[in-house]
C-alpha positions as CSV (number, residue, x, y, z in Angstrom):
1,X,92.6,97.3,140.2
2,X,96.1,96.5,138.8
3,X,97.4,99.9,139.5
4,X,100.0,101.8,142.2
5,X,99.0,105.2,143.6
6,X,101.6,108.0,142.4
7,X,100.2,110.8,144.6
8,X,96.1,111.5,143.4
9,X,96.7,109.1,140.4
10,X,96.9,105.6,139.5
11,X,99.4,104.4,137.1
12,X,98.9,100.9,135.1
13,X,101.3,98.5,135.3
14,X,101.8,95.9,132.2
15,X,100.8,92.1,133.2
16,X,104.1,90.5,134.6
17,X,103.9,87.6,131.9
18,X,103.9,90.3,128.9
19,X,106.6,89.9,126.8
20,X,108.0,92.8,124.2
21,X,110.0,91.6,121.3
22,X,112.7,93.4,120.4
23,X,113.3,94.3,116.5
24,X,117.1,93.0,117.5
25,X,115.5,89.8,118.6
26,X,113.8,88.9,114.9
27,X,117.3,87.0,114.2
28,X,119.6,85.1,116.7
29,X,122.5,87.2,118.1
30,X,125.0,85.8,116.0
31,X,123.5,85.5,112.4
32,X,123.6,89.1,111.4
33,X,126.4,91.6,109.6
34,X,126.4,95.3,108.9
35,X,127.8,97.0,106.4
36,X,128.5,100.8,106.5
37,X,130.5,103.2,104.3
38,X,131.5,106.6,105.4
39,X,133.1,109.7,103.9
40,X,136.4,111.0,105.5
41,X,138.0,114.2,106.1
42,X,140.2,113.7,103.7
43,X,137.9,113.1,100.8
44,X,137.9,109.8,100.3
45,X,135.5,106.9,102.0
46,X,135.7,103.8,103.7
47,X,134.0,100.5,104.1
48,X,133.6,98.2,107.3
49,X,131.6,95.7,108.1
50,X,130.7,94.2,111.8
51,X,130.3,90.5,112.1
52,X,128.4,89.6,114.9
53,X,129.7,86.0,114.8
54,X,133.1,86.8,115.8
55,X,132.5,90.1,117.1
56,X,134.6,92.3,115.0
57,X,134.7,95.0,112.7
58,X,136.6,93.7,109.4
59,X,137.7,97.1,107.1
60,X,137.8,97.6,103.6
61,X,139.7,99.3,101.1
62,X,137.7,101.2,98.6
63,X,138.7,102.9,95.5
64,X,139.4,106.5,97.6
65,X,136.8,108.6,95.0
66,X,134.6,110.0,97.8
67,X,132.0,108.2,96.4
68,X,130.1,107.2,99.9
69,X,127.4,104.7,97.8
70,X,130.5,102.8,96.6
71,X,131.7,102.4,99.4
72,X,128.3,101.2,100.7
73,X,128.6,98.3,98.0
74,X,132.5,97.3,98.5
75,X,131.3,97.1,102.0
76,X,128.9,94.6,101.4
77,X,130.8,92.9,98.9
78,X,133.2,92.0,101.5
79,X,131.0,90.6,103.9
80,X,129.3,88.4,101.0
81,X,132.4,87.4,100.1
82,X,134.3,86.7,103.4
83,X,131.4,84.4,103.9
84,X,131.7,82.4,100.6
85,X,132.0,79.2,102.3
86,X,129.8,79.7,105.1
87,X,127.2,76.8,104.9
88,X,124.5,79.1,106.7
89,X,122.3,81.8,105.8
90,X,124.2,85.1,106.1
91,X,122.1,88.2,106.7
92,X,123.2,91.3,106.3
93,X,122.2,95.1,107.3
94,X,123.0,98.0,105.4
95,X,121.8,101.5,106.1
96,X,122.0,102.4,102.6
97,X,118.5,102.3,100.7
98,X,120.5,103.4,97.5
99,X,122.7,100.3,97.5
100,X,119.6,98.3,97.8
101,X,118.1,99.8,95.3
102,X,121.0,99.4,92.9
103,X,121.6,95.7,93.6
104,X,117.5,94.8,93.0
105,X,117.8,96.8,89.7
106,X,120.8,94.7,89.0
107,X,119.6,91.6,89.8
108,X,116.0,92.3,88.7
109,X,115.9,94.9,85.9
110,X,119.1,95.2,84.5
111,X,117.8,96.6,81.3
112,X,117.5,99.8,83.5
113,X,120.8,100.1,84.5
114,X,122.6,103.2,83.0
115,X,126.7,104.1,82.8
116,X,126.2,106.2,86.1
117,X,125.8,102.8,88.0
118,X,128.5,100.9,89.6
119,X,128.4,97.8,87.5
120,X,131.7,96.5,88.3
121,X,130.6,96.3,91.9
122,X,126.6,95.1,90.9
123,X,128.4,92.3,89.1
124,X,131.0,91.2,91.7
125,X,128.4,91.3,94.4
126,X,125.7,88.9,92.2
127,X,128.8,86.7,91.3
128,X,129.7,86.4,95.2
129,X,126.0,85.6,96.2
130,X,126.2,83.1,93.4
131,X,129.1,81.4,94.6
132,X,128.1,81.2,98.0
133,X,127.5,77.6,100.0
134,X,124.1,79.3,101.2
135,X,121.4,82.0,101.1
136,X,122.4,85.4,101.2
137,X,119.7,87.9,102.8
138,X,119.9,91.3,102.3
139,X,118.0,94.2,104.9
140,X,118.0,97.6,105.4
């Protein structure tokens, strides 16, 4: 019942109307930005972000300290601020659970940031999600 025969045994097949969302799927193709930050060869790091909207990678200069979590947050910076008159909700992806972490301590506990933090880039980001023309979400 429902099966093929593959040689002695028979192998289950899914029903034909079963669908299997994709994680990709969660947001329309279109909607979403990521942000990375590498080191380089050099020592220094980098910043980009990919907008899927217009389907290109945007680069970022960075301060050049080799700090790669820095450049994780000029990355997304950028792409909050690129979007500052965007009327729609602008959702971005970073792989960086440290730059997450910073900005919620930021925004939510700021009594518990220290000197090691990046304030200068905590505060431009909250400014730039303040200034925007619409929600800005923030995943990992």
């Amino acid at each position: 019942g429902g099966g093929e025969g593959v040689g002695d045994m028979e192998v289950d097949r899914p029903p034909e109307d079963l669908y299997v969302c994709s994680p990709s799927l969660r947001f329309q193709a279109g909607e979403r930005i990521f942000t990375d930050g590498s080191l380089m060869a050099d020592g220094g790091e980098r910043a980009a972000y990919f907008d899927e909207s217009d389907g290109r990678a945007h680069y970022v200069r960075t301060q050049g300290d080799g700090d790669i979590n820095r450049a994780e947050l000029v990355g997304i910076l950028k792409a909050i601020q690129d979007h500052r008159d965007n009327i729609n909700t602008v959702r971005i992806f970073t792989d960086s659970a440290v730059s997450l972490k910073w900005i919620r301590r930021w925004v939510f506990n700021s009594h518990e940031v220290t000197d090691l933090d990046p304030v200068h880039i905590l505060y431009s980001i909250e400014r730039a999600i303040r200034e925007r023309a619409a929600t800005t979400e923030l995943y990992k």
